[in-house]
N, C-alpha and C positions, 0 to 999 in steps of 0.2 A: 509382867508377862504371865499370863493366864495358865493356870497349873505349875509353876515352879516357883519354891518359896525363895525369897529376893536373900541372896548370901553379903558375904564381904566387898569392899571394893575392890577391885585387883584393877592394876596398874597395865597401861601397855603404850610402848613408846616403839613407833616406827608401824603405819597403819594401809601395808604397800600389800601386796596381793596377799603373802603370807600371814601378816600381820590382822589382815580384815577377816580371813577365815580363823585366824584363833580369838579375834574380837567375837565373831559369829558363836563358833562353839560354847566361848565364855557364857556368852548374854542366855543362849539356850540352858545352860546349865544352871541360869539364877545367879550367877555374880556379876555384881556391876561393877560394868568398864570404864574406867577412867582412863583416856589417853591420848596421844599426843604425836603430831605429827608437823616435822616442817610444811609441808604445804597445807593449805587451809581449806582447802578442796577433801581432803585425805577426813581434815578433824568435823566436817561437814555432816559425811560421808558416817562416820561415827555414829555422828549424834541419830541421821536415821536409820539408823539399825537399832537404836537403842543407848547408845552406850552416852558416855560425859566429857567432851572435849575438854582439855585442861590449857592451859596458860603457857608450859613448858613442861621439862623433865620433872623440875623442883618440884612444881605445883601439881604434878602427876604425886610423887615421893611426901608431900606434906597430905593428901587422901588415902594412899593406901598404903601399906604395910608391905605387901607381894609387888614386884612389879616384874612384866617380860619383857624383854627386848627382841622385837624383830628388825633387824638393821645390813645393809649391806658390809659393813668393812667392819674390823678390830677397832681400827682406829676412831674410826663415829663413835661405835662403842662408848671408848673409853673417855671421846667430846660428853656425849650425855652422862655420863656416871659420875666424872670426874672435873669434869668442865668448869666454865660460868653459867649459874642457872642450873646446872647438874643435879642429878638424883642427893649426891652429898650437899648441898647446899640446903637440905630440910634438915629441919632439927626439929625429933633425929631424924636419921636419915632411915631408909628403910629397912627390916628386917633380911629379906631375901630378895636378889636379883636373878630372875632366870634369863637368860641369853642365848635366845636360838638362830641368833646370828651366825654363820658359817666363816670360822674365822681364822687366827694365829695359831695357835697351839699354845706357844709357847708365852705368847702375850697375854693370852687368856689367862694361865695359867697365874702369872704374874700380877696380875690385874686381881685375881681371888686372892694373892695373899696380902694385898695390896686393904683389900676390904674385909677382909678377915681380920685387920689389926684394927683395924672402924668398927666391929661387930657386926658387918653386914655377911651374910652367906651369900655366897655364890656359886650357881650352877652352871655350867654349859651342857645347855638342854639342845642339840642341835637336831632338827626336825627331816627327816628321808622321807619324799614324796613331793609333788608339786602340790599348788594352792590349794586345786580343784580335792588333791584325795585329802590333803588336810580338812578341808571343809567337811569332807564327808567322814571323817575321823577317822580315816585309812592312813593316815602319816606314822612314822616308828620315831619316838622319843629316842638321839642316844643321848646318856645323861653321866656327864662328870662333875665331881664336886663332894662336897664329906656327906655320908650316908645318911645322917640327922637331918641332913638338911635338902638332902633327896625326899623323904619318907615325910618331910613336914609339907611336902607339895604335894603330895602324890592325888591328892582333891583337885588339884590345877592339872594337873596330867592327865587325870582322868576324863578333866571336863575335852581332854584334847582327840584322847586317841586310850584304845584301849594297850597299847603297846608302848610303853616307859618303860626301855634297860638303863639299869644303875651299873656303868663301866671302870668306876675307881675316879681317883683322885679327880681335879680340877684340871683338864686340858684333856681328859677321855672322850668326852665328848666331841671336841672338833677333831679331832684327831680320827676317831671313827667316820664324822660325814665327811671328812677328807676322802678317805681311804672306800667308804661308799661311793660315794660323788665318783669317783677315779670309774667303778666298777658301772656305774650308770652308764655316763658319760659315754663310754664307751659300747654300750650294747646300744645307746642309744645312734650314735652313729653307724654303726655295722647294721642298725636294722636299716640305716638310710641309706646309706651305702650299696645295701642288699634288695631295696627297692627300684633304687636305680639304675641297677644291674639286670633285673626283673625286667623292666620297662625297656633294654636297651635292646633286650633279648626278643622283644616282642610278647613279652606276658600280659593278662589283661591286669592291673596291680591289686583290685578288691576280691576275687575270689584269688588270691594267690597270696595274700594275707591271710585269708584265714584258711588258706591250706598251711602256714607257714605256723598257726597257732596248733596245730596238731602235731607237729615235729618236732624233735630234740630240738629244734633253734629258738622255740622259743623262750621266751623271755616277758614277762610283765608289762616292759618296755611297748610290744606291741601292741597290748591294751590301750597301755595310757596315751601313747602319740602314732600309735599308727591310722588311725581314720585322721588326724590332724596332717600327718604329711598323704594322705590319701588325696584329701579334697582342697588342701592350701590353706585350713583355716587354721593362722597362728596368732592369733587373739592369744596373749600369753598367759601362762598359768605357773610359767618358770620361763627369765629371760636368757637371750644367747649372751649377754654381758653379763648378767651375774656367773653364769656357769665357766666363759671364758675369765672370771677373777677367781671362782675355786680351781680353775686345772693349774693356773698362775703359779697359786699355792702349794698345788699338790706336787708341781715338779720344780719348787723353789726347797720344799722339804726333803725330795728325793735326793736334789743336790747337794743337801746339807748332809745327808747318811753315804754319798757317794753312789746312790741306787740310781741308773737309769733305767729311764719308764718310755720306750721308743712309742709305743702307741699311744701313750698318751702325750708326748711331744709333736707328733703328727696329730696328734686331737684339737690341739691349740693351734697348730698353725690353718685347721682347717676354719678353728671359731673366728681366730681373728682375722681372717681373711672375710669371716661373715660379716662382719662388725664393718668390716672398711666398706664394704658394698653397700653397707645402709640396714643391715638384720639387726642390730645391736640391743634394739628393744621388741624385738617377736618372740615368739614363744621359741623354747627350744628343739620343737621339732621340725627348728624353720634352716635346720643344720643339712635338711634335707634341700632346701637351695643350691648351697653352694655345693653338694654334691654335683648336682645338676651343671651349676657353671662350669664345674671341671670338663664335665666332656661333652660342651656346648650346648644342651640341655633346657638351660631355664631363660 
């Protein structure tokens, strides 16, 4: 790549919208990407960007030293890490794993001390923002895991976003884009909710968004998805099924503290209700539908 001097290999396994804008970022920063993706469209996809399709986890973990993980669930996770064919299955195995998978807590947790007895470090680097502002290096690192092994990244972080917080131990991390996700989530509905209400009222909805970005109501939210439920295009950049398995989370942890979360229990039965009409893979401001279905609408 023409003007950046070519760095280390860094590892990346799971190459799905989030995963290709930090492939993106890397490759611009001069490190080569080696990485890996179940479908073969995904490691394709890689290669012309730049980057090094590998074989598997293993064969990602036998080229480089660093590896991230971008992945849906704990449990995949802890398939690639731990598995057959697994990042452990090189010898050795890798120095540091970053994991900005949106996940357990407590599993997480578990899983770090789990590779901390292997001498592998592990982070839960969990990523605030959709693909698009990842790409554009607008995404907020939060980051759990031991401080050494934060500050030994922080050239990976950097290639990502100018925004890595170091939150404590090994489960800070998800525990934070929990508890973010929770606060999104929910603006991100109330602004759908709020356009629908707009529209029912007889308001025109494009100058009444951006009267709506000059008033205390706003919110960020409005930027990122409001021309998306404006004009229907949900080409996703964050799905309604990934975000209906973090609210899953958020109010399966609430119940473990005894903390009821009512808005976000009515957030869930709004997502899954999207998911069963067929939204399950749009973007998430496609929440703004099933608004609509509610009072006959769409």
């Amino acid at each position: 790549m023409a003007g950046v001097t070519a760095k280390e290999n860094v590892g990346l396994i799971g190459i799905g919208l989030v995963g290709t804008a930090l492939a993106e970022n890397l490759l611009a920063a001069g490190f080569r990407v080696v990485g890996y993706d179940i479908l073969p469209g995904k490691r394709e996809h890689l290669e012309e960007l730049g980057g090094r399709a590998a074989d598997g986890p293993a064969d990602v973990a036998r080229q480089c030293r660093r590896i991230l993980l971008s992945l849906m669930t704990t449990e995949i996770v802890r398939e690639v890490v731990e598995g057959p064919g697994g990042l452990l299955d090189a010898d050795p195995p890798p120095t540091h794993i970053i994991d900005t998978t949106t996940g357990d807590p407590n599993q997480t947790a578990a899983l770090a001390a789990r590779l901390a007895e292997r001498g592998v470090a592990y982070l839960d680097a969990t990523l605030s923002g959709s693909s698009q502002q990842i790409r554009e290096r607008r995404g907020v690192l939060m980051v759990g895991g031991e401080r050494a092994a934060f500050e030994a990244c922080r050239d990976l972080f950097g290639a990502v976003t100018d925004k890595a917080f170091y939150l404590g131990p090994p489960g800070s991390g998800a525990k934070a884009k929990l508890a973010s996700n929770l606060i999104l989530g929910l603006n991100r509905a109330a602004l759908a909710e709020g356009l629908v209400f707009a529209e029912t009222l007889g308001l025109e909805l494009a100058p009444f968004l951006e009267l709506l970005k000059q008033t205390p109501a706003y919110s960020v939210m409005m930027d990122a998805k409001g021309d998306k439920m404006l004009t229907g295009d949900f080409t996703p950049q964050s799905r309604v099924a990934q975000h209906h398995k973090d609210v899953s989370i958020i109010l399966n942890y609430a119940a473990k503290h005894g903390q009821e979360l009512p808005l976000s229990q009515a957030h869930l039965d709004i997502l899954a209700a999207a998911i069963a009409a067929g939204d399950a893979d749009l973007d998430t401001s496609a929440v703004i539908r099933e608004i609509r279905r509610r009072g006959g609408r769409e």
